[in-house]
C-alpha angles and dihedrals in degrees: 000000000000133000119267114257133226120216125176112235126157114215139144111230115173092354094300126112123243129197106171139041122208117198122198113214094228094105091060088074100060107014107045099164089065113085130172091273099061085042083058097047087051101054093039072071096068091055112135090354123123117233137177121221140241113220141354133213115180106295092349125095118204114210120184107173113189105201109044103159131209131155098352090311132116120218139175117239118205112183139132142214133218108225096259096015130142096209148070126214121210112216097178144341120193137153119271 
C-alpha cells in the first residue's frame, strides 16, 4: 500500500482553521475511480461549515458525513481531527 499524501489547503472547519489534508490511500483498493483531487474538492466543500462528531478517541475527532456533493454525486466523506491541530486527515472517501 502506498504511502499517505500531504496537500495545503486552507479551510475553516468548526471554527478552526486548517491548513493541510492527509489522505490515506485505503480508499485506492475499493474505489478506484476516487483519486486525492476529488477528496480536495470535497473537503473544499466543508469549508466554513459546523459539524459533530462521531466519534472521540483521546485527542482524536472522528467525522463520517453521508451526502458530500459534487458534480451532481453524492459521496461519503470519512476523516478525523487532533484537538489543536492544523490538519485534516481523510479515512475514506467512496461513492454513496
Amino acid at each position: 500500500m502506498s504511502e499517505r499524501r500531504s496537500y495545503p489547503l486552507q479551510v475553516i472547519i468548526n471554527g478552526r482553521h486548517f491548513e493541510e489534508v492527509i489522505i490515506d490511500p485505503h480508499y485506492a483498493t475499493k474505489h478506484p475511480e476516487i483519486n486525492d483531487s476529488l477528496i480536495l474538492a470535497l473537503v473544499g466543500k466543508l469549508n466554513g461549515r459546523e459539524f459533530q462528531p462521531e466519534d472521540r478517541d483521546e485527542d482524536w475527532e472522528f467525522f463520517m458525513l453521508d451526502r458530500v456533493e459534487h458534480e451532481g454525486k453524492m459521496y461519503r466523506l470519512v476523516w478525523c481531527t487532533r484537538d489543536s491541530a492544523i490538519f485534516i486527515g481523510v479515512i475514506n472517501c467512496f461513492r454513496r
